[in-house]
VOBA-1610 file (N, C-alpha, C; in pm, whole numbers, padded with zeros to 5 digits, always signed):
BEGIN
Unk-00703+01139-00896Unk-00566+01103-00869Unk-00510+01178-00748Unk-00558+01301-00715Unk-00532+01370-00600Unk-00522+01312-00467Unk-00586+01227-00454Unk-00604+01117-00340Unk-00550+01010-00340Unk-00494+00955-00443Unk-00442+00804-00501Unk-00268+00862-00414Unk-00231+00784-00304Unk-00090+00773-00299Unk-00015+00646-00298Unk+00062+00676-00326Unk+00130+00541-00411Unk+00287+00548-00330Unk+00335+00428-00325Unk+00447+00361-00225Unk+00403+00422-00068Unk+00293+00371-00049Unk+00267+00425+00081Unk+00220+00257+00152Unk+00198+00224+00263Unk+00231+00125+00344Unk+00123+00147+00478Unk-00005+00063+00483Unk-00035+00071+00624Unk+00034-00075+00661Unk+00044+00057+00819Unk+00124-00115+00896Unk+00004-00133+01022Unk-00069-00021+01016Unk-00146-00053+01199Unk-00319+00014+01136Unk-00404-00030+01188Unk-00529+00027+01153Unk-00584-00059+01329Unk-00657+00057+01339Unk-00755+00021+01480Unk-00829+00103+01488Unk-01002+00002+01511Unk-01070+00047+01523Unk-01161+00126+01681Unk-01151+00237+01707Unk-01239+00322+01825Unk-01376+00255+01804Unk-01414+00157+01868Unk-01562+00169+01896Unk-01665+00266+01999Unk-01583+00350+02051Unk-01633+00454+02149Unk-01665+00570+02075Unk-01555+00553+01943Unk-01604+00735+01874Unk-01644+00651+01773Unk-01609+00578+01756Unk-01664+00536+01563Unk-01570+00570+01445Unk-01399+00567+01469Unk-01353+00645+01419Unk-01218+00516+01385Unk-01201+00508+01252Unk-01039+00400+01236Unk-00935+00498+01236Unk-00818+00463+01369Unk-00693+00495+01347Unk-00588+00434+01284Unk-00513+00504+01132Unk-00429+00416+01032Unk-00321+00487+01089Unk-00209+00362+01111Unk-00111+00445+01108Unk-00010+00360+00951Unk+00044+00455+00881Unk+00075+00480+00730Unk+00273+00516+00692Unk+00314+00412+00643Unk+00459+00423+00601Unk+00482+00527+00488Unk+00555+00539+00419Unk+00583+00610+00327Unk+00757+00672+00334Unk+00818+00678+00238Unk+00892+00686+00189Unk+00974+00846+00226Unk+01077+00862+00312Unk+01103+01034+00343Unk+01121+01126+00225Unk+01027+01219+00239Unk+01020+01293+00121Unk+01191+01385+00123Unk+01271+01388+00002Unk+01405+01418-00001Unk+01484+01335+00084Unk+01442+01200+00108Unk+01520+01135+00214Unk+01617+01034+00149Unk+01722+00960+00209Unk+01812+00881+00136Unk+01690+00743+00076Unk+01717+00650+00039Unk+01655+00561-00008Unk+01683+00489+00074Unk+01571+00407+00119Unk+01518+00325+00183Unk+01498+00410+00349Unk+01508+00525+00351Unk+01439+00610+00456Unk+01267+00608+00461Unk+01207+00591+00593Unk+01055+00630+00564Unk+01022+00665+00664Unk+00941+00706+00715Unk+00837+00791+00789Unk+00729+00728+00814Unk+00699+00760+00929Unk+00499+00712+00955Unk+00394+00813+01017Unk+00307+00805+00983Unk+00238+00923+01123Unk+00081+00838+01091Unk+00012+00900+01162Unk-00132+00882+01198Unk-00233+00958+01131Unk-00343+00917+01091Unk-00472+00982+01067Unk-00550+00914+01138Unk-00698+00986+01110Unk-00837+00895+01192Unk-00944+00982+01070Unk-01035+00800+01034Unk-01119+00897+00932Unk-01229+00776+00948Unk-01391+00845+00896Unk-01509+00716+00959Unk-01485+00605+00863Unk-01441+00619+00742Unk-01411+00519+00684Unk-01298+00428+00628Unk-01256+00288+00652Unk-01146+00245+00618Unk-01145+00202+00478Unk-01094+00187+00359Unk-01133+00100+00237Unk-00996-00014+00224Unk-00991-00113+00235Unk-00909-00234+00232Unk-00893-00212+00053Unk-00756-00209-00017Unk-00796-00204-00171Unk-00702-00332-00208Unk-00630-00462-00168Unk-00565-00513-00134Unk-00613-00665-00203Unk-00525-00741-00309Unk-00623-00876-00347Unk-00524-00874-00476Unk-00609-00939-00616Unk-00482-01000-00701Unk-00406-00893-00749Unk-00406-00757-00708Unk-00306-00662-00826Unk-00199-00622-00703Unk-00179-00683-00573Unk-00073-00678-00491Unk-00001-00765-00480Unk-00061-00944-00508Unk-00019-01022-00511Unk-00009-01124-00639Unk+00009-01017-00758Unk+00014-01113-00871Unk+00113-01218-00887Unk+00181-01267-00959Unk+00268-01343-00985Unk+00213-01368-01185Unk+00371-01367-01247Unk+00342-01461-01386Unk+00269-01542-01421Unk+00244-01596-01489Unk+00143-01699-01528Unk+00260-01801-01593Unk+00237-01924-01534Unk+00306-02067-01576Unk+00312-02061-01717Unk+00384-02042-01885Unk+00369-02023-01948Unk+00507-02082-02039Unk+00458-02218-02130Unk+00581-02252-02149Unk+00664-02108-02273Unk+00781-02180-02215Unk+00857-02106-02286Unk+00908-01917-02295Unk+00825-01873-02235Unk+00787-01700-02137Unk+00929-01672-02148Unk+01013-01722-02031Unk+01184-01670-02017Unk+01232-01631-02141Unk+01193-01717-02200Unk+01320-01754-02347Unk+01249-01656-02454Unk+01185-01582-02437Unk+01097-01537-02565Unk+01117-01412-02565Unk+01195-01314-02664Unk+01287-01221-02667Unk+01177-01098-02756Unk+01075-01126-02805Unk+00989-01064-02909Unk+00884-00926-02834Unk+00825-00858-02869Unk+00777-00782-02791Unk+00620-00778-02747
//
């Protein structure tokens, strides 16, 4: 979990084919900052991992009756 950060945001990734090296650049949220404040900065590391697919873009499942169903 030490590594897992969470409400964090890449907006830019590019790859150096001269060094071999991906530059991310990474949003995140200002630490003690008002809400909806954020920050960005840069790293460079040899590997990128994309983690991105159905648990970012879920949605409900079509399900009659779902809204109305008050039970737990």
């Amino acid at each position: 979990m030490r590594y897992i950060k969470l409400r964090h945001e890449v907006v830019h990734a590019r790859y150096a084919e001269a060094t071999g090296k991906w530059h991310v650049r990474t949003r995140r949220p200002k630490l003690n900052g008002a809400e909806g404040e954020f920050e960005e900065f840069e790293d460079v590391s040899d590997v990128l991992l994309t983690a991105f697919g159905a648990t970012s873009r879920w949605k409900w499942p079509e399900i009659e009756g779902m809204k109305e169903f008050n039970g737990e």
